[in-house]
C-alpha positions in Angstrom: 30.5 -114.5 -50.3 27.4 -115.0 -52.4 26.9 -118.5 -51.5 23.2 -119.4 -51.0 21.7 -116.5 -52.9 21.3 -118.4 -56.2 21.4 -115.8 -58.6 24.0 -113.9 -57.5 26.1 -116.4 -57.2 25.9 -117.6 -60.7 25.9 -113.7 -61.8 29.3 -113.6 -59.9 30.6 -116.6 -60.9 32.2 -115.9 -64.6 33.9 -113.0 -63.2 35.1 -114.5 -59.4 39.2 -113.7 -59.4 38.8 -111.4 -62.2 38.0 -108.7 -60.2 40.7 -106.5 -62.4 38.7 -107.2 -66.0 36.5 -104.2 -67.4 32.7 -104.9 -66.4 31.7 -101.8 -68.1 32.8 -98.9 -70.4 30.4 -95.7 -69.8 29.9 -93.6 -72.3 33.0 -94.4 -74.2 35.6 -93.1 -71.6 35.5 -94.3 -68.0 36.1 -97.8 -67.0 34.5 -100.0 -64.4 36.0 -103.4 -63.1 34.0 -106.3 -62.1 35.6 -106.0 -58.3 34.7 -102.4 -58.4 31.1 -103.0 -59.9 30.3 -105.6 -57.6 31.9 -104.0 -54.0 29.0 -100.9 -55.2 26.4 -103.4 -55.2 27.4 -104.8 -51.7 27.0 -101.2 -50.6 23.7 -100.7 -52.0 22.8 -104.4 -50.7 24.0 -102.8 -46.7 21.9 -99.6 -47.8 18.5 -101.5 -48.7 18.7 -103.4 -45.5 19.4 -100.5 -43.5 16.0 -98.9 -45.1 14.5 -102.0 -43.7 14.6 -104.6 -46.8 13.9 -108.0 -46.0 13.8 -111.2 -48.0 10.6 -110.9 -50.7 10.6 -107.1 -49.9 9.9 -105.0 -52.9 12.1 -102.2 -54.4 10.7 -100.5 -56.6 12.3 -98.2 -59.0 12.0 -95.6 -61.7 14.8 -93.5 -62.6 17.1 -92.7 -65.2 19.2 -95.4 -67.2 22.9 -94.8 -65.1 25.4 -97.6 -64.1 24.4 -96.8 -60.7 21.0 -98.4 -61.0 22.5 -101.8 -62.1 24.2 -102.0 -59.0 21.1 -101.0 -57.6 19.3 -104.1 -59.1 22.7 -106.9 -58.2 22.2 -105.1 -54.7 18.8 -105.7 -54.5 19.5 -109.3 -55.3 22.1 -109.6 -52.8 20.0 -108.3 -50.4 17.0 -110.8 -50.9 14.7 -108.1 -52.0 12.6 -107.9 -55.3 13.9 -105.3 -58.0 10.9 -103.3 -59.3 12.1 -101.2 -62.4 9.3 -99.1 -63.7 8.8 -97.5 -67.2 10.8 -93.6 -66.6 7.3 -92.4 -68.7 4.9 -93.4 -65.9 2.8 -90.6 -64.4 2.2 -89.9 -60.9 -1.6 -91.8 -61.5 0.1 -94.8 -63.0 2.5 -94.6 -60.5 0.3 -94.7 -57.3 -1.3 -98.0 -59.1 1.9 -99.6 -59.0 2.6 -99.2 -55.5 -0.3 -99.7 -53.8 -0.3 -103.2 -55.9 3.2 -104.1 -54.7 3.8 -102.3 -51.6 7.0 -102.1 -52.0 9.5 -100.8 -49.1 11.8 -99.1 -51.1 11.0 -96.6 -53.9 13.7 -95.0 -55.4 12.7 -92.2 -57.5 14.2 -89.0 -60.1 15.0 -86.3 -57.5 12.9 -83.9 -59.8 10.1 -86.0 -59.4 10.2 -86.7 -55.2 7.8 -83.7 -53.9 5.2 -85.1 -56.9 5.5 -88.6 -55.6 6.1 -88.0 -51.7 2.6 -88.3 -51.0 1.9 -90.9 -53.0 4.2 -93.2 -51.7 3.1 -92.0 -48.4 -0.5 -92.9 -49.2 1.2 -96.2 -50.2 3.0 -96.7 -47.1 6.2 -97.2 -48.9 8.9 -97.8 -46.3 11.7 -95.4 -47.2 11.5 -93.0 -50.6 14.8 -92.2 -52.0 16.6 -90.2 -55.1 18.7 -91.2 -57.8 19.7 -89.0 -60.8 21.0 -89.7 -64.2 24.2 -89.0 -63.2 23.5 -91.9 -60.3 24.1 -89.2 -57.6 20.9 -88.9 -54.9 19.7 -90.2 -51.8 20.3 -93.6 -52.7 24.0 -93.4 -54.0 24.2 -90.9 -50.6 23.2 -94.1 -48.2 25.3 -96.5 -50.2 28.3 -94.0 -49.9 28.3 -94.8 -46.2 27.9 -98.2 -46.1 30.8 -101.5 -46.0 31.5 -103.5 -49.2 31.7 -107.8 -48.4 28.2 -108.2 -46.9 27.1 -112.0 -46.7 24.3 -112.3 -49.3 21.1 -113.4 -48.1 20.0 -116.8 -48.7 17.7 -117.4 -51.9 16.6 -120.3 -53.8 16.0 -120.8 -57.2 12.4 -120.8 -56.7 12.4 -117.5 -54.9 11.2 -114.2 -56.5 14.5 -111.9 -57.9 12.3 -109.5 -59.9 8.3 -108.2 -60.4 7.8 -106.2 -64.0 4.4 -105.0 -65.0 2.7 -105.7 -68.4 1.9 -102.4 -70.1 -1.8 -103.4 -69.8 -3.3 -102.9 -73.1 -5.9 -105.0 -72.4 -6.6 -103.8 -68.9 -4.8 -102.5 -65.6 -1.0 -103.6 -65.4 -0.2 -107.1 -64.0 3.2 -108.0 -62.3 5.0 -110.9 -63.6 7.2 -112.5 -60.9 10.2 -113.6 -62.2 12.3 -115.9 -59.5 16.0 -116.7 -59.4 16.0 -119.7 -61.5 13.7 -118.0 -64.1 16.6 -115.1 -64.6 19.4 -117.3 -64.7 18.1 -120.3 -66.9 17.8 -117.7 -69.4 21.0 -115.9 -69.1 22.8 -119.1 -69.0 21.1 -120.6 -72.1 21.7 -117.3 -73.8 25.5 -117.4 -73.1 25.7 -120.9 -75.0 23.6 -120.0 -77.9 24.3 -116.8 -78.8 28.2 -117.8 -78.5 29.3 -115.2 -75.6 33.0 -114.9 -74.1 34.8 -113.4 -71.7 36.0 -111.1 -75.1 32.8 -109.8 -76.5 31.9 -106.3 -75.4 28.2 -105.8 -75.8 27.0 -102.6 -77.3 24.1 -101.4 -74.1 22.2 -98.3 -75.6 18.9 -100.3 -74.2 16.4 -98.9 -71.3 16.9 -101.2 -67.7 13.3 -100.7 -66.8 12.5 -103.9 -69.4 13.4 -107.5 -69.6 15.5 -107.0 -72.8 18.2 -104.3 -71.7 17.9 -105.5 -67.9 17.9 -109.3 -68.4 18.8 -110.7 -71.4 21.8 -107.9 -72.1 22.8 -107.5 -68.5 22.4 -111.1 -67.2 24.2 -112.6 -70.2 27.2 -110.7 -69.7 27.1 -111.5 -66.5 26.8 -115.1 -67.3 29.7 -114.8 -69.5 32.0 -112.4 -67.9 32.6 -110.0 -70.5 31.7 -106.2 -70.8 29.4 -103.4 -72.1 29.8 -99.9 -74.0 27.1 -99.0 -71.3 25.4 -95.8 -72.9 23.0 -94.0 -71.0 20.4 -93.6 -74.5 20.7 -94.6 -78.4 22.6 -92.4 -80.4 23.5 -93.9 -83.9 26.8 -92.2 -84.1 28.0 -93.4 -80.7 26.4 -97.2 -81.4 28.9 -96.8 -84.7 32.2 -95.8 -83.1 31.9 -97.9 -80.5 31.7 -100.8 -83.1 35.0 -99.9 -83.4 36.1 -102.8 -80.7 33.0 -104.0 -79.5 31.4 -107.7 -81.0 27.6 -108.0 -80.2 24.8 -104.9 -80.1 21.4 -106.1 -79.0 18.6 -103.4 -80.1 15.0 -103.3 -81.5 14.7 -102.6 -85.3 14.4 -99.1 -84.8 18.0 -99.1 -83.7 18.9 -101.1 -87.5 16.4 -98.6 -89.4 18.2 -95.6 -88.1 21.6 -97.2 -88.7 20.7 -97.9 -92.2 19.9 -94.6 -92.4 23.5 -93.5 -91.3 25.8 -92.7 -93.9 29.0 -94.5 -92.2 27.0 -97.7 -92.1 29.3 -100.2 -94.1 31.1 -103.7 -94.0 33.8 -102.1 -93.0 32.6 -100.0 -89.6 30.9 -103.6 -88.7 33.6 -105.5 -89.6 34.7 -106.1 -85.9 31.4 -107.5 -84.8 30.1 -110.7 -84.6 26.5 -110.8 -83.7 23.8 -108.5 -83.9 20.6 -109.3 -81.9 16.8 -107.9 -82.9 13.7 -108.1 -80.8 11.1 -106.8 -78.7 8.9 -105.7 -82.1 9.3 -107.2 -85.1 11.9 -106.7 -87.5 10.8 -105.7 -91.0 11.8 -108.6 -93.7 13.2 -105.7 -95.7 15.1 -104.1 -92.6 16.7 -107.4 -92.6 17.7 -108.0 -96.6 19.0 -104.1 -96.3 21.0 -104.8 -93.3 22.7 -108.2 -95.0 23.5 -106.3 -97.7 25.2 -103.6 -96.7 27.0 -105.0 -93.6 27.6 -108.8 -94.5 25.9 -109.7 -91.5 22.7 -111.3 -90.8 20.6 -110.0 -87.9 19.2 -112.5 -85.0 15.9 -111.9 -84.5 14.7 -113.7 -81.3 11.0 -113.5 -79.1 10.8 -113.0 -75.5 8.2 -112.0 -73.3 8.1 -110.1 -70.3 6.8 -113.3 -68.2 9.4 -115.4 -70.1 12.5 -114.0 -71.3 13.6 -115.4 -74.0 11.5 -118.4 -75.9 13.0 -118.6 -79.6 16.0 -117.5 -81.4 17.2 -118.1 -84.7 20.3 -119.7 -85.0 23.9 -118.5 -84.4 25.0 -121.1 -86.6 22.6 -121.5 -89.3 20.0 -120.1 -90.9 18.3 -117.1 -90.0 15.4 -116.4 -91.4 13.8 -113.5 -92.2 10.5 -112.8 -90.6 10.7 -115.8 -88.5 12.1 -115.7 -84.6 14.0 -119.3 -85.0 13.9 -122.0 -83.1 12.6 -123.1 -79.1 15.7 -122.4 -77.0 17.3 -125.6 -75.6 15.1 -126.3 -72.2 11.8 -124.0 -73.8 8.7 -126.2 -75.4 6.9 -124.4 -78.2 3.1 -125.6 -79.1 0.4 -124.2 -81.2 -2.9 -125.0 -79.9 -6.4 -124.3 -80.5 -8.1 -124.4 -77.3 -7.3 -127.9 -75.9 -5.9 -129.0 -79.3 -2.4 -129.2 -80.2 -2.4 -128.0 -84.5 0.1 -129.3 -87.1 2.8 -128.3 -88.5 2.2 -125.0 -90.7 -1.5 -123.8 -89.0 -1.8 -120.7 -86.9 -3.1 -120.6 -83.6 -2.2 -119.4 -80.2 1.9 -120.2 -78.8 1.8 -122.0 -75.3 5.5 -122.3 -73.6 7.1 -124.1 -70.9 10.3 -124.2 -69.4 12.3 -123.2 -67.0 12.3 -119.3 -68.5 8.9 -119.4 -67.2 7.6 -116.8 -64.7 5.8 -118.2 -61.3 2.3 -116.2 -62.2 1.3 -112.5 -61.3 1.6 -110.7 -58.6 -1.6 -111.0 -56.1 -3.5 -112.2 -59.4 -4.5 -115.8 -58.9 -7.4 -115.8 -61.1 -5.7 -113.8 -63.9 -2.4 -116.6 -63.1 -5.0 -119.6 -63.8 -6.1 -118.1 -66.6 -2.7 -117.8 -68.3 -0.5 -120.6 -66.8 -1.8 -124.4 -67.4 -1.6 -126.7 -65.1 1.0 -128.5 -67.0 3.5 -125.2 -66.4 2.2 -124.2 -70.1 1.7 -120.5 -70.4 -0.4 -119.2 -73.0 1.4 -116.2 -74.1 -1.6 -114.4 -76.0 0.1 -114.5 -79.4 -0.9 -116.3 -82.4 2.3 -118.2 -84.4 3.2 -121.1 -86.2 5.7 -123.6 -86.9 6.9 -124.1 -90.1 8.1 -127.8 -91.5 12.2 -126.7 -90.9 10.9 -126.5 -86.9 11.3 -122.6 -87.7 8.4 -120.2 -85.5 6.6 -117.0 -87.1 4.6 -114.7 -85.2 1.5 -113.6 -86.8 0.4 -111.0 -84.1 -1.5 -110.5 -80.9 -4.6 -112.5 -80.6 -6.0 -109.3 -79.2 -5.0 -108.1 -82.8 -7.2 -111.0 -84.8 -9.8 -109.3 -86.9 -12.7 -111.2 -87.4 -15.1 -110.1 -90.1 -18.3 -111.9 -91.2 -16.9 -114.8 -89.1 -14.1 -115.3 -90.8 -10.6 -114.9 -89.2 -8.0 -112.4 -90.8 -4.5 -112.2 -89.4 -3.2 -108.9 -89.5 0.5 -110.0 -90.2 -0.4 -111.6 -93.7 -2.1 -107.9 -95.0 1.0 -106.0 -93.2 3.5 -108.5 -95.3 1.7 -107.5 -98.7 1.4 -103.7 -98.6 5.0 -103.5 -96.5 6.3 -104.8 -100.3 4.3 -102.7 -102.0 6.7 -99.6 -104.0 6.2 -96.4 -102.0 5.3 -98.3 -98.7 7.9 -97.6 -95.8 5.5 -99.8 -93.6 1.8 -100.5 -92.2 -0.4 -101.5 -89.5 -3.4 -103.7 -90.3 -6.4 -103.3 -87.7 -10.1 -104.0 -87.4 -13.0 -101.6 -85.7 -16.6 -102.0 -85.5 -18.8 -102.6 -88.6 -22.2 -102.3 -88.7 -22.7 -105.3 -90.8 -19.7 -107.4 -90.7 -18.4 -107.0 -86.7 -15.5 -105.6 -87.3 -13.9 -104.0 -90.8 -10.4 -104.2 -91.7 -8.0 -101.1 -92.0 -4.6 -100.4 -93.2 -2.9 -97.5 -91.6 0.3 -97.1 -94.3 3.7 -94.7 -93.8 4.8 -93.9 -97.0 8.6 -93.5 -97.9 9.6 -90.0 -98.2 8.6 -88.4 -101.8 5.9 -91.4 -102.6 2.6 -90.8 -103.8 0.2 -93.4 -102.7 -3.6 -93.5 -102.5 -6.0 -96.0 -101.4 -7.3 -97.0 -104.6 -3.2 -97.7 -105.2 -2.8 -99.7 -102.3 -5.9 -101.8 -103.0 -5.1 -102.6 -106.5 -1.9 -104.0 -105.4 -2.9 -106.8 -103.3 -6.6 -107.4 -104.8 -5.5 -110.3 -106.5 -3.2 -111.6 -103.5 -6.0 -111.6 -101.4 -9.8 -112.7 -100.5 -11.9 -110.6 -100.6 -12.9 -110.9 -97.0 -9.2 -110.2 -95.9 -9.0 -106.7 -98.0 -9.0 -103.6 -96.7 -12.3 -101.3 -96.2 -10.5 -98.2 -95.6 -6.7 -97.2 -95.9 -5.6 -94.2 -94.0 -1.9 -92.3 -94.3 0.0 -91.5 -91.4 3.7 -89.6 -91.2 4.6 -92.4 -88.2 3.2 -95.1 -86.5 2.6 -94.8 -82.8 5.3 -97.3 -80.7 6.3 -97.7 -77.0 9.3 -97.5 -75.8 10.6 -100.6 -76.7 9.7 -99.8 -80.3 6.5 -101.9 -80.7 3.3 -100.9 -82.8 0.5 -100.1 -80.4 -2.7 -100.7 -82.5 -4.8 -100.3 -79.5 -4.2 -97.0 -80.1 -4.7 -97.0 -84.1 -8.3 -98.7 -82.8 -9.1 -95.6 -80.6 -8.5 -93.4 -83.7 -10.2 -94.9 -86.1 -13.1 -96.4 -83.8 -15.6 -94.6 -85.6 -14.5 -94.8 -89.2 -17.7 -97.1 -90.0 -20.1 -95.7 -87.1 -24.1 -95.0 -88.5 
């Protein structure tokens, strides 16, 4: 039935004449079979064409996490549109940016939300606005209702577009990756192999869909491999615990690990039915990782994607995995350090270039900004700075928007953050540079101390001086009760900068 629309066909393909085996668990009580799962997304697929969806059409989406909007997405495939997820925090402004940049003919919106949004996506010319609740009820579950299961996918190839996500934009308005058919599916195949999935593992899903790790690499990979999810609508600790009960693999960011480790359940014996725990989208503390070994027996897999890449790296399922280190290339993905036009040896840090077939076909109605990025060679230059160690291991130092350069000389956040992060009284850090007067840009520490610890600057100093150049050290440390994260759990110094931008103003 899904014959010519490459990725559905492989998504299918695991579970075709299983129709009968558990797809999802929601919430820890109802079931959902693959035959039922997939017969929804048909319905949705009949839906989106009758709202005028054609192959390469947009659809747009920002609503709450519900099983209801996977079917959405698979429906969307089937369909030969373009799934759009968008971040649930967007306002109305960043909204309207979003779809007058991808025009989109289907936006499917909170119902809360709708009279906010009506006339911007009038403005936008958006085809057909429709509602979806947490709950999955709305408009769009309403239209679906009515509609036949068994529609004939439409034809798409592996070079056709499946899915646009926008960057968050730090570094200036959002740009939509476009991720095609063969992009999704490389990855979600490769993953399968790797990571050692089965048509047994149940995958702990406590992720947001509006982002390439809880949309792609959780939902495509089970997929690929036919087994099932505890699909939970938000992280809750205690629910990620019970459900370890008899589920095998949880995919999180290391917030989900630091609040786990703070739960007092938290043993070898509660984890004692898994097999694989997966860490990425912000890096994973060295220490979060020694803490978790310990007290679980198992060592977490920390892995790098990107949202124009999926997955590049992983560290081993068999093997060594390395603290503060995101393993190795995935079979198929090329990993190189250059310095401009120069590939660098083993062991020096410059920026990571990838290629394979993970790799996204350039931003949306960007050419210039797609030139920039992606080499003519099918390199792309992902903007962070990285090395590879003599083992063939890779370590991210940071953002090379992050490098703080000081009198000329180059200081890499990630080797401060390392030193005070060990530091007695440190829970963790954030290493920036602002403006200097005399030497371009100063170097900051912006520390969280653990509960009860009493740390000053002078304290801090004195226990990397002699680690440390003077160049590299810190002008100015500043205490904070948190750092500021997205979503997804990752440090956003771009904000740190805008606080402290005038700590060394004249």
């Amino acid at each position: 039935m899904y014959q010519g629309n490459y990725l559905a066909q492989h998504l299918r393909a695991s579970s075709s004449g299983r129709d009968d085996a558990i797809f999802a668990v929601i919430e820890g009580e109802k079931s959902l079979s693959y035959g039922e799962f997939f017969k929804g997304a048909e319905t949705y697929a009949a839906a989106l064409i009758k709202r005028g969806v054609k192959p390469g059409d947009r659809v747009a989406v920002q609503v709450d996490k519900s099983i209801e909007v996977l079917k959405l997405y698979v429906g969307t495939i089937i369909a030969g549109g373009v799934f759009l997820p968008l971040n649930t925090a967007y306002t109305p402004a960043e909204i309207e940016y979003f779809l007058g940049d991808a025009k989109p003919q289907v936006f499917v919106c909170a119902p809360q939300k709708k009279d906010a949004l009506k006339a911007i996506s009038d403005k936008c010319k958006v085809g057909a606005l429709e509602t979806m609740d947490s709950a999955g009820a709305g408009s769009m579950y309403d239209l679906a209702s009515t509609q036949m299961a068994g529609i004939k996918a439409v034809a798409r190839d592996e070079n056709d577009l499946a899915a646009i996500l926008y960057t968050s934009g730090t570094t200036g308005r959002s740009k939509g990756a476009m991720l095609s058919h063969g992009n999704l599916w490389s990855n979600a195949d490769t993953l399968r192999d790797y990571w050692g999935f089965s048509q047994d593992d149940r995958l702990i899903h406590a992720l947001p869909i509006f982002h390439t790790h809880g949309l792609f690499v959780a939902t495509n990979t089970t997929f690929a491999a036919g087994s099932s999810v505890y699909f939970m609508a938000k992280y809750d600790a205690d629910a990620v615990l019970n459900a370890m009960n008899d589920a095998t693999v949880l995919m999180g960011v290391p917030t989900f690990y630091v609040r786990l480790l703070a739960h007092p359940s938290l043993n070898k014996e509660t984890t004692k039915n898994m097999r694989l725990f997966v860490s990425g989208s912000a890096p994973l503390l060295e220490e979060t990782h020694v803490q978790w070994q310990e007290k679980t027996g198992h060592a977490i897999l920390e892995r790098y994607g990107m949202t124009e890449t999926n997955m590049n790296t992983s560290n081993p399922y068999d093997g060594d995995r390395r603290a503060g280190t995101v393993g190795f290339p995935l079979p198929g993905v090329e990993v190189r350090i250059m310095d401009g036009e120069t590939e660098l040896p083993v062991g020096e840090i410059g920026s990571i270039e990838v290629r394979g077939p993970n790799v996204f076909q350039g931003y949306w109605q960007m050419p210039e900004k797609t030139k920039e990025e992606l080499r003519d060679n099918g390199f792309f230059i992902t903007g962070d700075l990285g090395m590879i160690d003599d083992r063939g291991y890779v370590s991210i130092i940071g953002r090379s928007k992050d490098l703080i350069i000081t009198g000329g000389y180059n200081v890499y956040p990630k080797e401060l953050e390392l030193l005070i992060d060990d530091i007695d009284g440190v829970l963790e850090s954030a290493v920036i540079g602002v403006a200097h007067p005399d030497f371009g840009e100063g170097v900051c520490a912006v520390v969280v101390p653990e509960e009860g610890a009493t740390l000053t600057q002078e304290s801090i100093l004195d226990a990397i001086k002699d680690d440390l150049a003077k160049y590299k050290q810190p002008k100015k440390v500043f205490f904070v009760n948190e750092l500021p994260r997205n979503t997804m759990g990752k440090v956003q110094k771009k904000e740190l900068r805008d606080i402290y931008k005038d700590t060394f103003s004249v």
